[in-house]
N, C-alpha and C positions, 0 to 999 in steps of 0.2 A: 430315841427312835421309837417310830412304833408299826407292830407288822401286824396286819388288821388279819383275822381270820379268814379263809375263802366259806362263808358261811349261806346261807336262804339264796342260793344260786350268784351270787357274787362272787369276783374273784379275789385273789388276796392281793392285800396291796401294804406299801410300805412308805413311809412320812418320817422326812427327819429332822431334825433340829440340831443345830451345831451352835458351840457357843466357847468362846474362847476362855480358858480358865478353868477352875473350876466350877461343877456344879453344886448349885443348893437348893435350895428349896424354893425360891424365886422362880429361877430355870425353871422347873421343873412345874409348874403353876402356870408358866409362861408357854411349856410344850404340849400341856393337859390342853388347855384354849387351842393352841393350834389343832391337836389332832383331831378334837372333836369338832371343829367345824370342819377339818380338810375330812374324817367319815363320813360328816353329815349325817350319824347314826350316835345311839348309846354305847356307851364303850366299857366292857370288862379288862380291865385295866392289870394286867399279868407283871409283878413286881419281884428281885430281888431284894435283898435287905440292906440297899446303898441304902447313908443314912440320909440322902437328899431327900427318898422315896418317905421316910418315915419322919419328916420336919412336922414341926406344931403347923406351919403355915399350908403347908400342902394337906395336913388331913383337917383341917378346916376347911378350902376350897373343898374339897372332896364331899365332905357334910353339907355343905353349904348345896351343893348341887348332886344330890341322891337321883336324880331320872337320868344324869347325864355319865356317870362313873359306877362303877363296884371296883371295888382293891379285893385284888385274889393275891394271896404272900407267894411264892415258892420256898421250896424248903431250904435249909443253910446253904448249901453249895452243891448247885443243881444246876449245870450247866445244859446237861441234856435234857431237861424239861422246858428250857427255855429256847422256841424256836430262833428270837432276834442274835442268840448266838452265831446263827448258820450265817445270820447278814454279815455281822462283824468279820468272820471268818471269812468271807469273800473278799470284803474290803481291803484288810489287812494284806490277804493275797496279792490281789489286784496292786497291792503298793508298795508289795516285799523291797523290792529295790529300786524306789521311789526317790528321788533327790534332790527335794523342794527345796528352793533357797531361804524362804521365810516362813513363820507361822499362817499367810495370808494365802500362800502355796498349798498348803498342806491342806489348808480348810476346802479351797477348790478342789484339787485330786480328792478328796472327799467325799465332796457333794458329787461329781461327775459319778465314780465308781458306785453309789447308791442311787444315783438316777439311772445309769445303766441297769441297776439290778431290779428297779422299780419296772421298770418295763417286760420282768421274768417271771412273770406270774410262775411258769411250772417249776422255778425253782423256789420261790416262795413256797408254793404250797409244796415243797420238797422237806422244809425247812420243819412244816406241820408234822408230815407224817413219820419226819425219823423221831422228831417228840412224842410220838404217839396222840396226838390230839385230831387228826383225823385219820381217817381210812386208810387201807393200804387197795390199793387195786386189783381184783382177783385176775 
């Protein structure tokens, strides 16, 4: 997932990638391409320390394409610095008592509950400010 900042008068917005399995460093190589053309902008790239995040293959894409990414870490376990937490945490709501019959189920109640929430810019940028990474409103 990636929840783009509401930054230079734009709003925040959010792009997701689902993919059945686990992920690795493929994936994740696979979701870098996606977001940055669905920004259409350069992307500071905000990482916990999953080790898909930190694969040989992903930090060579990343090298390889320095105008298009920076990798910023967060620190061990830092949930509250990480606004895409606020998303998960919708989600998860939104499906508490969900009762897909298959894994192909699951993946749609998914994507629908993040496209719903794509459309919430003010709770997006809600997502920013309890991080403390933008403003608070006087």
């Amino acid at each position: 997932m990636a929840l783009i900042a509401p930054l230079n008068g734009r709003p925040p917005a959010l792009f997701a990638r689902h993919y059945k399995g686990s992920i690795h460093g493929t994936e994740v190589v696979q979701a870098l391409k996606y977001f940055r053309r669905m920004a259409d902008q350069p992307l500071i790239v905000v990482w916990d320390r999953l080790q898909a995040h930190r694969a040989v293959v992903v930090a060579e894409f990343v090298a390889a394409h320095p105008n298009d990414f920076r990798i910023e870490w967060l620190p061990g376990y830092a949930p509250d610095l990480n606004p895409e937490e606020g998303c998960n945490s919708v989600v998860k709501s939104e499906m508490k008592n969900a009762q897909p019959k298959n894994v192909d189920e699951l993946q749609s109640m998914a994507r629908r509950s993040f496209g719903r929430l794509q459309r919430r810019p003010d709770v997006l940028r809600a997502f920013f400010r309890r991080a403390h990474l933008i403003k608070q409103h006087t």
